[in-house]
N, C-alpha and C positions, 0 to 999 in steps of 0.2 A: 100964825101958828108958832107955839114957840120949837124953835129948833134946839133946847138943851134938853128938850124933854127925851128922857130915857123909854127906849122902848121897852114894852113888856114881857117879861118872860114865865112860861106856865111854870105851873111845879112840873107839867107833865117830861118839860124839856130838860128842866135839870133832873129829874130823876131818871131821864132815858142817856142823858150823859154821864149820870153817876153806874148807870148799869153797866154802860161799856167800860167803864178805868177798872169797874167789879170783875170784869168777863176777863181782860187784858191782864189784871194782875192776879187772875187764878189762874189762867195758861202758865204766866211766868213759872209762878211758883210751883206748880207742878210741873214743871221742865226741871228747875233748879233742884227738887226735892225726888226728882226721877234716880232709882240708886245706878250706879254704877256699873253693877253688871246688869242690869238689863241694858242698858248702856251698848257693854262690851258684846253684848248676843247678839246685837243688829250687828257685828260687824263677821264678814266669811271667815267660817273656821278652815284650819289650814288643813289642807287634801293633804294625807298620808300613805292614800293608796298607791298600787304600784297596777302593771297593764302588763297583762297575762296573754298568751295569743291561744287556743284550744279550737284546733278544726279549720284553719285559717282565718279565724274572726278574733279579733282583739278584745278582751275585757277588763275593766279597773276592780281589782277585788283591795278588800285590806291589805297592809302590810302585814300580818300576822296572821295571814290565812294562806299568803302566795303561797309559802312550802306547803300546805295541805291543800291546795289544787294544781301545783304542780306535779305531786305527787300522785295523786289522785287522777293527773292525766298521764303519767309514765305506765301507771299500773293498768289504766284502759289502751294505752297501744300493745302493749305486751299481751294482754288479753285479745284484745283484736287476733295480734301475730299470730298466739297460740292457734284461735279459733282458721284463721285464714290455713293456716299450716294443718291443721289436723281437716279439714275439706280437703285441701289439695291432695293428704295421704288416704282419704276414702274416696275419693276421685279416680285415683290412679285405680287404686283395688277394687274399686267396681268395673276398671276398665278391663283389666286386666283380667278381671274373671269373665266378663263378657265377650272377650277375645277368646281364654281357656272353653268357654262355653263352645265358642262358633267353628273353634280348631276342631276338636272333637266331636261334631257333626260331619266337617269336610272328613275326618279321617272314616268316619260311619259310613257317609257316601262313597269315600273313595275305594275302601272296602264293597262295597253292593257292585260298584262298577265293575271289579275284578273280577268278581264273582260272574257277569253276566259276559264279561269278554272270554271267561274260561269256559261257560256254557257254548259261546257262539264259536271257539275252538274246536269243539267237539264236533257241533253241524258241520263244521268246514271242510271235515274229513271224511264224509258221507259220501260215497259214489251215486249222487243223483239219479245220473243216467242209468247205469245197472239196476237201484232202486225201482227205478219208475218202470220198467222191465220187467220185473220180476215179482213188483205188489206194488201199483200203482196205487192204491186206498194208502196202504202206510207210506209212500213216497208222498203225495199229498198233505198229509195228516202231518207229519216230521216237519214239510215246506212249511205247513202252516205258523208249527211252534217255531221254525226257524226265523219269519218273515215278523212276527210277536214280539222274539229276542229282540230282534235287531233296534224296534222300533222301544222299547225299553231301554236297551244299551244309548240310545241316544238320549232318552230321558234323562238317566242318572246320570250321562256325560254333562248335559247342560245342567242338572242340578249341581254336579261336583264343581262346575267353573264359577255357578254362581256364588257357589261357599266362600271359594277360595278367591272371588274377591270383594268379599264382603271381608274374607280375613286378613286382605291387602290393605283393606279402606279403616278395618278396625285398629292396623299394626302402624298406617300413616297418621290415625288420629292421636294414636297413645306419643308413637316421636312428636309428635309436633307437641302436645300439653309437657313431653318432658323438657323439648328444648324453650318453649316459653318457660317454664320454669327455673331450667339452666340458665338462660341467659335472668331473670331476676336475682338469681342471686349472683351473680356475676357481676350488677350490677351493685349490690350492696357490698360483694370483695372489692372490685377492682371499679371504681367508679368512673373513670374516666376509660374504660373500655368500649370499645369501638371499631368499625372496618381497619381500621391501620392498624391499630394492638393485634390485633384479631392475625392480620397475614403477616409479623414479624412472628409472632407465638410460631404461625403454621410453620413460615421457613424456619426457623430455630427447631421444631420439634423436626422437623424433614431432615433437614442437613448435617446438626449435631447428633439427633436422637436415633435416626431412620426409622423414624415413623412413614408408613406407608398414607395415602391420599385416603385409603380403605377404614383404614385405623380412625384416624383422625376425625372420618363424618361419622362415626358409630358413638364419640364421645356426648355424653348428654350429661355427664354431672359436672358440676362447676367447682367441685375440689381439683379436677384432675386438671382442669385447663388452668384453675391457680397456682397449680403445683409448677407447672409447664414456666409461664409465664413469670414464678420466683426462677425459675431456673436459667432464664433466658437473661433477667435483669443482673444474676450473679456470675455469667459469663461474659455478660458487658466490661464490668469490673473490673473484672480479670482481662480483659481484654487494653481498660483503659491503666492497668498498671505500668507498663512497660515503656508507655508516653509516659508518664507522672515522674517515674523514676530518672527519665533523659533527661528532662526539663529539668531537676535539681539537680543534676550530674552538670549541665550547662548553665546553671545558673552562674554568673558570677561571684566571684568569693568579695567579701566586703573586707577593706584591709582598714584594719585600726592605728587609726595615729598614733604615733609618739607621743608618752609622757613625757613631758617638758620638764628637761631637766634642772632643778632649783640651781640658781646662781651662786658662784660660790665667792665669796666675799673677801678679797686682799685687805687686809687688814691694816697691812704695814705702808701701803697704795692710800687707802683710803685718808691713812692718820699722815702723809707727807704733804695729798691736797687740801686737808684742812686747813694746815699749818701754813701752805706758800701758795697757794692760788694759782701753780703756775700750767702752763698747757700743757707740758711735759708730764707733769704728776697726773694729770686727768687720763691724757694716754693711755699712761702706766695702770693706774686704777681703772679705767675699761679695758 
């Protein structure tokens, strides 16, 4: 066999090698010939947004939008506000007429009640006994409508209590929605209000003001307990002026040094050690 003999090769194989250097240098070149900005688009564009929070949830809006959804949520709390604050004022007003409403039944009952004790006045004056004497059919008959009263006058008695605490239970509901309300915005005045603010206000309005214990639970608006409580904080003040003014009075005074007086210069000293060098003239000249 000879061994110089060159092996064969197809056309098939050099043309399936020339297909791959074909495939290999059209990738390149269209890598090379790719522009530039598309290039630059596969790379992340840079985040200009900013993080808005609305409702307690955080969001990225543009930078060129923040002011119109910041905006946009100032103008829906306000709106809320309005909306919340005009319920709570037709809250009250329904309450308040439906209290007006339940007063002026008890006063209706309380009125019939009167009217049936005046009635049973009348029987009370009745000499029974003689009566029954002298026309037992109308002694009777009178007993009857007297024993009718009575049991009516207890009627309208338990109706009248009933009124009147239905109009205790409706005067507890309306205090209690005014002092939830007091204390809301008491909480938007004075923020850090609380049980201790709360009993230095009381003693300050008691001791300074003589506000009575009576006075004090009757308050339900929150201007007047702010007012109290500037009041108290501008008596402090005035309290702590008198310490302020000690403590500078005892301050000590700071004492300022002496200017140092420029040296004044012997002239006729000076020009004698120049001249003789001797220790006597240095002396002199110091």
């Amino acid at each position: 066999m000879d061994t110089n003999q060159e092996s064969e090769v197809s056309i098939g194989d050099v043309a399936g090698l020339l297909g791959d250097e074909i495939i290999e240098d059209e990738e390149e070149a269209s890598a090379e010939e790719q522009p530039e900005e598309e290039l630059q688009s596969e790379e992340p564009e840079e985040d200009d947004s900013e993080e808005v929070e609305i409702e307690g949830k955080s969001y990225r809006v543009p930078k060129e939008l923040k002011d119109m959804v910041l905006m946009h949520k100032d103008y829906t709390q306000k709106t809320q506000k309005v909306a919340e604050d005009r319920r709570a004022v037709e809250e009250r007003a329904q309450a308040l007429q439906q209290r007006e409403q339940v007063m002026a039944q008890t006063f209706d009952k309380a009125v019939e009640f009167r009217e049936v004790q005046n009635r049973l006045a009348q029987f009370e004056q009745i000499d029974w006994q003689g009566l029954a004497e002298q026309d037992p059919v109308q002694a009777q008959k009178l007993h009857f409508q007297y024993t009718q009263l009575q049991r009516d006058a207890q009627l309208k008695w338990g109706a009248l209590q009933q009124a009147n605490q239905q109009v205790e239970q409706l005067t507890q509901e309306q205090r209690q929605q005014q002092l939830q309300q007091a204390e809301k915005d008491l909480k938007a005045r004075l923020p850090d209000f609380g049980p201790q603010l709360a009993e230095k206000i009381v003693t300050t309005a008691k001791d300074a003001y003589g506000f009575s214990p009576q006075e004090l639970e009757g308050l339900t608006d929150a201007r007047h307990v702010h007012v109290l409580h500037d009041a108290m904080k501008w008596r402090e003040l005035q309290a702590q002026k008198p310490k302020a003014m000690r403590a500078v009075a005892d301050a000590p005074r700071s004492i300022k040094p002496a200017a140092a007086q420029p040296k004044r210069t012997n002239q006729a000293a000076s020009e004698r050690l120049r001249k003789s060098g001797r220790m006597e003239d240095l002396a002199s000249f110091l």
